[in-house]
Backbone as XML, in Angstrom:
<?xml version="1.0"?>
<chain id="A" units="angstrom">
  <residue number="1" name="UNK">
    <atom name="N" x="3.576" y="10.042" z="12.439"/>
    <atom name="CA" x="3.427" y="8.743" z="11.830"/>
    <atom name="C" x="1.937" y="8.390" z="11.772"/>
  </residue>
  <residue number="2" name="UNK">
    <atom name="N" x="1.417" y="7.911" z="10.583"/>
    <atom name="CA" x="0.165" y="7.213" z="10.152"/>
    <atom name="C" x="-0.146" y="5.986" z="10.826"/>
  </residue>
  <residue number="3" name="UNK">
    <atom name="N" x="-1.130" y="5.298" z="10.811"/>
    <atom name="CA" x="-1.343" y="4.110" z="10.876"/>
    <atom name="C" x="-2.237" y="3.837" z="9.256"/>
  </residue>
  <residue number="4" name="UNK">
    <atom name="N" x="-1.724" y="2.681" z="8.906"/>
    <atom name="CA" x="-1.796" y="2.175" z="7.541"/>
    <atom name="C" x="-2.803" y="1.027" z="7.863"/>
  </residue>
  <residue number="5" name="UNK">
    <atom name="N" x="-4.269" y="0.833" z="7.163"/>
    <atom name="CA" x="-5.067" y="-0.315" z="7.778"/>
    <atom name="C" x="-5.671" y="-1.128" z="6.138"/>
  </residue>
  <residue number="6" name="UNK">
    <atom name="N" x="-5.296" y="-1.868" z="6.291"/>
    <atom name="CA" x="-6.519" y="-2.625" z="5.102"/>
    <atom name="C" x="-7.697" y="-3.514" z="5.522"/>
  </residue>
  <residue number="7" name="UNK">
    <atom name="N" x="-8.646" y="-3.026" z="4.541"/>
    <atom name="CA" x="-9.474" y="-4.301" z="4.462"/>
    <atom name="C" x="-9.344" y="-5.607" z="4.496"/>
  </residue>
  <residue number="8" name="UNK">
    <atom name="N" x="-9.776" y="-6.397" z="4.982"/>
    <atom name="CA" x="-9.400" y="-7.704" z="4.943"/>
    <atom name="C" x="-9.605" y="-8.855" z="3.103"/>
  </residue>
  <residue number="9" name="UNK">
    <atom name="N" x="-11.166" y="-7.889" z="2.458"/>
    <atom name="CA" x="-11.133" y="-8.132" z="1.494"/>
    <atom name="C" x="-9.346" y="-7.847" z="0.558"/>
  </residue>
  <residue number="10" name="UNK">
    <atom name="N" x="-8.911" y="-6.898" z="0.686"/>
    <atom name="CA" x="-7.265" y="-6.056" z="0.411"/>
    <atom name="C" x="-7.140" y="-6.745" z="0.729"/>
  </residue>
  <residue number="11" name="UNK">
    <atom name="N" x="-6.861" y="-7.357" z="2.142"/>
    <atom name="CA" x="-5.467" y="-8.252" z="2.172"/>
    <atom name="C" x="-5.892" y="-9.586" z="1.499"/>
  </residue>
  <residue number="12" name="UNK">
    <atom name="N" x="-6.612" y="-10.387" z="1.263"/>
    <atom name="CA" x="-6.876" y="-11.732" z="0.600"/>
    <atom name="C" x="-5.841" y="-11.450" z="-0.783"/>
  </residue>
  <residue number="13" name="UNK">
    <atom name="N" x="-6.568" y="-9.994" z="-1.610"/>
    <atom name="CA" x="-6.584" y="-10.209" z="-2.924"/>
    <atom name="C" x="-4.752" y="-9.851" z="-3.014"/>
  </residue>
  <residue number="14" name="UNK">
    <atom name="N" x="-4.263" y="-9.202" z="-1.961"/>
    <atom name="CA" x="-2.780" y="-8.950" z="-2.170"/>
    <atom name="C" x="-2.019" y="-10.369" z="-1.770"/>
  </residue>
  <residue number="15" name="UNK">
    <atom name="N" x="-2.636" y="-11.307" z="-0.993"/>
    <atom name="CA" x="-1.899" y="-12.362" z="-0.606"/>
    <atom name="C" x="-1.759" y="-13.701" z="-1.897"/>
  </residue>
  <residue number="16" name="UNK">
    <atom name="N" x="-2.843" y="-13.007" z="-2.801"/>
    <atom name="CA" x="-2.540" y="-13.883" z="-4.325"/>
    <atom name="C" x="-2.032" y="-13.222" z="-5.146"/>
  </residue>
  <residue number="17" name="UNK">
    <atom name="N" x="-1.253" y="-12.576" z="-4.765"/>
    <atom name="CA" x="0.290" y="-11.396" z="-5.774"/>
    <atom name="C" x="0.840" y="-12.441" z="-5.800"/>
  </residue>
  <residue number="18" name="UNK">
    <atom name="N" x="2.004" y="-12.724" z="-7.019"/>
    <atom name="CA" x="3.027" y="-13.945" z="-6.640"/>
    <atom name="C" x="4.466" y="-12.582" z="-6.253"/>
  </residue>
  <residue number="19" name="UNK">
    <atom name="N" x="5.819" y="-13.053" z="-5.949"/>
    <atom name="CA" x="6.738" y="-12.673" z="-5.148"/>
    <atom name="C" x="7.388" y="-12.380" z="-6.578"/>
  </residue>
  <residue number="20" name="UNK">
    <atom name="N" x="8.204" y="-11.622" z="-6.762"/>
    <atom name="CA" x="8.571" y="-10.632" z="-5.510"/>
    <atom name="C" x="7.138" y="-9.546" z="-5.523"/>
  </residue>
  <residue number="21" name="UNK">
    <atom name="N" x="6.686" y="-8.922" z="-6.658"/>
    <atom name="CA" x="5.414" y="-8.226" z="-6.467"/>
    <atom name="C" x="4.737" y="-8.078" z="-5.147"/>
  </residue>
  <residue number="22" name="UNK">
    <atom name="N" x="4.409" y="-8.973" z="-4.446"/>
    <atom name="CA" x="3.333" y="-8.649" z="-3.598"/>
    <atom name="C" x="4.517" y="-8.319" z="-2.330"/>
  </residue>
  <residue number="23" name="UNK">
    <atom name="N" x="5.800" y="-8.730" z="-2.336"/>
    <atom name="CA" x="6.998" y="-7.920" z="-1.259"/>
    <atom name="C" x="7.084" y="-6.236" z="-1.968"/>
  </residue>
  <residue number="24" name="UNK">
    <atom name="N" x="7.246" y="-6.079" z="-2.605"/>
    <atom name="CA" x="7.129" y="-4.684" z="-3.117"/>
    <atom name="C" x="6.083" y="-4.052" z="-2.820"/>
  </residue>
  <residue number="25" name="UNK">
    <atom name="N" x="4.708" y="-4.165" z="-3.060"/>
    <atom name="CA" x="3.622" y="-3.497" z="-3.043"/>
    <atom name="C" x="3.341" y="-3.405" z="-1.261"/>
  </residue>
  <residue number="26" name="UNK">
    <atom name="N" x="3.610" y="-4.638" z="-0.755"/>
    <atom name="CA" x="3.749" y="-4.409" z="0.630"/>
    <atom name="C" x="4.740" y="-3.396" z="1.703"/>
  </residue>
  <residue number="27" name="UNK">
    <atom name="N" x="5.403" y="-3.643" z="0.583"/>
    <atom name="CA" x="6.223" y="-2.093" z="1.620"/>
    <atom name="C" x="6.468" y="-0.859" z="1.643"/>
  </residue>
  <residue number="28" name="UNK">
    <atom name="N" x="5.584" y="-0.556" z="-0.417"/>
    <atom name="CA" x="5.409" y="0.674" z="-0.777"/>
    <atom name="C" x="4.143" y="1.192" z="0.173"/>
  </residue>
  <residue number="29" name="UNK">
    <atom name="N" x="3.282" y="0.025" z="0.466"/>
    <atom name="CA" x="1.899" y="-0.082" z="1.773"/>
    <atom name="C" x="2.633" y="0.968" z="2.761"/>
  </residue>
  <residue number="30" name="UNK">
    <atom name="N" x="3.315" y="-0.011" z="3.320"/>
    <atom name="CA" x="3.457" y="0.452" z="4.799"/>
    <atom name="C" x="4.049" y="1.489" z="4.767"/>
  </residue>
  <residue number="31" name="UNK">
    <atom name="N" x="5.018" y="2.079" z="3.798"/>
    <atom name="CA" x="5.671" y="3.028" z="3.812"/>
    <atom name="C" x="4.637" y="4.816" z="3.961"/>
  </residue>
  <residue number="32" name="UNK">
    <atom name="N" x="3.479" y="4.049" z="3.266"/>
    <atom name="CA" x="3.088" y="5.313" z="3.290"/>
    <atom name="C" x="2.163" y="6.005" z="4.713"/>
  </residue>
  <residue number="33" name="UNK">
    <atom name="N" x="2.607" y="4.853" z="5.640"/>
    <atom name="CA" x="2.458" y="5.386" z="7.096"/>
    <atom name="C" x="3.539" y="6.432" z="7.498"/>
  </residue>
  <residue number="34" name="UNK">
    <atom name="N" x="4.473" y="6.431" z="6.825"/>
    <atom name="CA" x="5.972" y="7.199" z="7.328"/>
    <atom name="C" x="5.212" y="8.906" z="6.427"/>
  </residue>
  <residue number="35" name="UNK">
    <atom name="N" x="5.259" y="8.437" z="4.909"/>
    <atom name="CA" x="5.041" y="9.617" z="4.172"/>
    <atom name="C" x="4.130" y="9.357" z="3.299"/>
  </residue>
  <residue number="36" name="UNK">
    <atom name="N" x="2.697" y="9.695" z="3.452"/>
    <atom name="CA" x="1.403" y="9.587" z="3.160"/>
    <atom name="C" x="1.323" y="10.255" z="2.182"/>
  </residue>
  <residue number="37" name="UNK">
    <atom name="N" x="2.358" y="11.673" z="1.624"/>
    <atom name="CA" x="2.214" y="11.940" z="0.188"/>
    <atom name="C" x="4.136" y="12.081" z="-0.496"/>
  </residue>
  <residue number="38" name="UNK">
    <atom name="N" x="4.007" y="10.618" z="-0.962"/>
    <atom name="CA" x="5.499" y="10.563" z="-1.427"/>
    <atom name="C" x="5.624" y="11.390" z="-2.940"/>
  </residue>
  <residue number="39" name="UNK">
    <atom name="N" x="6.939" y="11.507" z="-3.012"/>
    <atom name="CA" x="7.706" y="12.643" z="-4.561"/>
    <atom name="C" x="6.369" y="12.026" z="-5.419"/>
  </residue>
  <residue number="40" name="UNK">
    <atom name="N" x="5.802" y="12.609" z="-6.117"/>
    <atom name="CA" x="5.263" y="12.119" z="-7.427"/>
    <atom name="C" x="3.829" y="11.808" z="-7.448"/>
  </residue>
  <residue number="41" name="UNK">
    <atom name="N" x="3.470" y="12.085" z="-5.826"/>
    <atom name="CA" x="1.825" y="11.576" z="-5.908"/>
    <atom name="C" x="0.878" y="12.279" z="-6.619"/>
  </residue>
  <residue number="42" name="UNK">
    <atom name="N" x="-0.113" y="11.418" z="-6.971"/>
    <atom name="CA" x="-0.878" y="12.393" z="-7.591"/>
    <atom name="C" x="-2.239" y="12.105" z="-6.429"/>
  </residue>
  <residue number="43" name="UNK">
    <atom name="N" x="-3.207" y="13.395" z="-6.703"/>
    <atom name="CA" x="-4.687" y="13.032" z="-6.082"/>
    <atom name="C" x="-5.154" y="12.593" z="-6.681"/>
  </residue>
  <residue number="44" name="UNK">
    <atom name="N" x="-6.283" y="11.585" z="-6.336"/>
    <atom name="CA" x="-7.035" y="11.135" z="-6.751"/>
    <atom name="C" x="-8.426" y="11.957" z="-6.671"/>
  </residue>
  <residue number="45" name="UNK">
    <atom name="N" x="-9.318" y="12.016" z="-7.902"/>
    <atom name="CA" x="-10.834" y="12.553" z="-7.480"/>
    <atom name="C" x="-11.764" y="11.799" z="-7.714"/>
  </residue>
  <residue number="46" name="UNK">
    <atom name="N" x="-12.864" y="12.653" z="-6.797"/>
    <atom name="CA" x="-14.012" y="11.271" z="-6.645"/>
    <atom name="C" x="-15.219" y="11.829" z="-7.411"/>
  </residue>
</chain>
């Protein structure tokens, strides 16, 4: 298991999601402490 951390800047700008949205995005969050690369991920490059 992961630990999942945000910025605090992150959390402001997710706490002005309106609902249900910002319940969704919050638990697709945390989820990815369980499985950090879920069906379908893609990488990102830098």
């Amino acid at each position: 298991m992961y630990k999942v951390r945000l910025e605090r800047k992150a959390q402001k700008k997710l706490s002005k999601i309106p609902e249900p949205y910002y319940s969704n995005i919050k638990t697709t969050i945390l989820d990815l402490g369980n499985n950090p690369r879920p069906k379908g991920y893609k990488k990102i490059k830098r």
